[in-house]
C-alpha positions in Angstrom: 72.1 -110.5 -11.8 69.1 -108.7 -10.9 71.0 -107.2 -7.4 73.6 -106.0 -9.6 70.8 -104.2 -11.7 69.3 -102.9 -8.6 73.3 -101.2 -7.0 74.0 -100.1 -10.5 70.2 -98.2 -10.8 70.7 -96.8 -7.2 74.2 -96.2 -7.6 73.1 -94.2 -11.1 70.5 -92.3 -9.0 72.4 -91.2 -6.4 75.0 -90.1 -8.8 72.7 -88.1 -10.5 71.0 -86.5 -7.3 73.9 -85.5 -6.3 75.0 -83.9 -9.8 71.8 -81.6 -9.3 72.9 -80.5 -5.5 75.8 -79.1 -7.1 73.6 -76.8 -9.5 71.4 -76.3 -6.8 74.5 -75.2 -4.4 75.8 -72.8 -7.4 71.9 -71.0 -8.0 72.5 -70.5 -4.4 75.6 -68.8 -4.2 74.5 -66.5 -7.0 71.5 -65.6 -5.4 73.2 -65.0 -2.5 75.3 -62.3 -4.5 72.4 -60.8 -6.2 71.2 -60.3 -2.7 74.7 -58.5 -2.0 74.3 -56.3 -5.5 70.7 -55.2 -4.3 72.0 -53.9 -1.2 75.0 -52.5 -2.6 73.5 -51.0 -5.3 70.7 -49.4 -3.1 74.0 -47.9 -1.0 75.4 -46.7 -4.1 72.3 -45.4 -5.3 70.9 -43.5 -2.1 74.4 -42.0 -1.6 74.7 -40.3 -5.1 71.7 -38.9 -4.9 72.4 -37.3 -1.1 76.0 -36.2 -2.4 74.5 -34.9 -5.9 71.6 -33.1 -4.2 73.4 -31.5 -2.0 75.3 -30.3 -4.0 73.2 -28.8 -6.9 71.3 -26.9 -3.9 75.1 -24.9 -2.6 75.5 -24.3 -6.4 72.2 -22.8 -6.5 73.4 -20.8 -3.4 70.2 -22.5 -1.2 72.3 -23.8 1.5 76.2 -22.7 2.0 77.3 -25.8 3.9 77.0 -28.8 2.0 80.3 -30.6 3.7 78.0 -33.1 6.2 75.6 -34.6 3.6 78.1 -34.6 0.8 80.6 -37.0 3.3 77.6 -39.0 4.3 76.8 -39.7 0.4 80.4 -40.6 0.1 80.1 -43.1 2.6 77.0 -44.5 1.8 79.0 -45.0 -1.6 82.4 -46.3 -0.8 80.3 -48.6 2.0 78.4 -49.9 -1.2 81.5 -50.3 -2.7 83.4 -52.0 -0.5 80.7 -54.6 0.4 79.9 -55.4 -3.5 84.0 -55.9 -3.2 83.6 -58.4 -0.3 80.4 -60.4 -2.0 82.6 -60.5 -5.3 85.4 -62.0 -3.6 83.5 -64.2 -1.4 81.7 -65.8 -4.5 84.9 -66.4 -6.8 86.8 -68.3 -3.6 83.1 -70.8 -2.9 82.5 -71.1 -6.7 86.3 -72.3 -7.2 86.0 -74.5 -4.0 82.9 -75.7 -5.2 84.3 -76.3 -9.2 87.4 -78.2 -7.1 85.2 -80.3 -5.0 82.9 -81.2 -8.3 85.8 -81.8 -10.5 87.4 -84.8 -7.9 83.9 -86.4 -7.2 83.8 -86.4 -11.2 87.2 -88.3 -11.3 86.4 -90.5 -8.2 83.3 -91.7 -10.3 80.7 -90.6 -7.8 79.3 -87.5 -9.8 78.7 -87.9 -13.8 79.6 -83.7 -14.4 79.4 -83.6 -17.7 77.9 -80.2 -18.2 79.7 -77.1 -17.0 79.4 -75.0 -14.6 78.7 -72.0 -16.6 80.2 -68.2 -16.2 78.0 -66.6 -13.7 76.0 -63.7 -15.4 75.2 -62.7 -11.8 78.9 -62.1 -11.1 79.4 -59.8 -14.4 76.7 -58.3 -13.5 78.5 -57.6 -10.1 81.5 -56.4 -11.8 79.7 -54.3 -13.9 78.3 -52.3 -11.0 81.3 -52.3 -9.1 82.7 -50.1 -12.1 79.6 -47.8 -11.9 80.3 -47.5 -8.5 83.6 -46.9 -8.5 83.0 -44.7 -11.3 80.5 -42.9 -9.0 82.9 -42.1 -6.5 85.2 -40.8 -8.2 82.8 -38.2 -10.1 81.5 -37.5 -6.7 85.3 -37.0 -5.0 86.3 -35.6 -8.4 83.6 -33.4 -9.8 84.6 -35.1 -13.4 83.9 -38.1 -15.3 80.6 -39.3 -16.7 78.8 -38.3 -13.5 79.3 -34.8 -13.3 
């Protein structure tokens, strides 16, 4: 009786330890996209402001040529862009595989998993500047929208 108390203690501890790698695994994957959001966002950012610059100083008639630097800003942004797009979709496909794997240790009785795996604020908040950005572009490509 008492080594059947001891396997079903360690069994319950393991369990559980392992429960908590799975949060640990998910902090990590969104930390690794707010890594992704800095760096796109500091694309986006720092290209804006090269394209906008530029271009309030030909409208001011300070420089005539503003075709180089405007380009660069555009790439800077759509660079941004495109890697917030890559980090976005890397995320969804490890968080899926990662709810999948959970979800069949949780029916193979190895994991307990009954909390969730919440929405990841860290992802919205990725959408959220992927619209800016794309928004961003298009003012920039454009010369209309919210950032003209």
């Amino acid at each position: 009786m008492a080594g059947d108390l001891k396997f079903d203690t360690n069994t319950e501890l393991s369990s559980r330890r392992t429960g908590m790698s799975f949060q640990r695994t998910r902090m990590s994957a969104d930390r690794t996209l707010m890594s992704v959001i800095r760096t796109a966002l500091s694309l986006i950012g720092f290209g804006f402001t090269i394209a906008q610059v530029f271009q309030k100083l030909r409208e001011q008639d300070i420089i005539t040529k503003v075709a180089a630097p405007r380009n660069f800003g555009l790439a800077l942004v759509g660079l941004g862009i495109v890697m917030l797009v890559i980090g976005i979709i890397y995320h969804v496909q490890f968080m899926i595989g990662l709810r999948h794997l959970r979800e069949s240790m949780r029916e193979e009785g190895l994991i307990h998993g009954e909390t969730i795996f919440p929405v990841s604020f860290t992802l919205v908040t990725a959408l959220v500047l992927l619209l800016i950005g794309v928004a961003a572009i298009v003012s920039l490509v454009f010369q209309v929208g919210p950032f003209e």
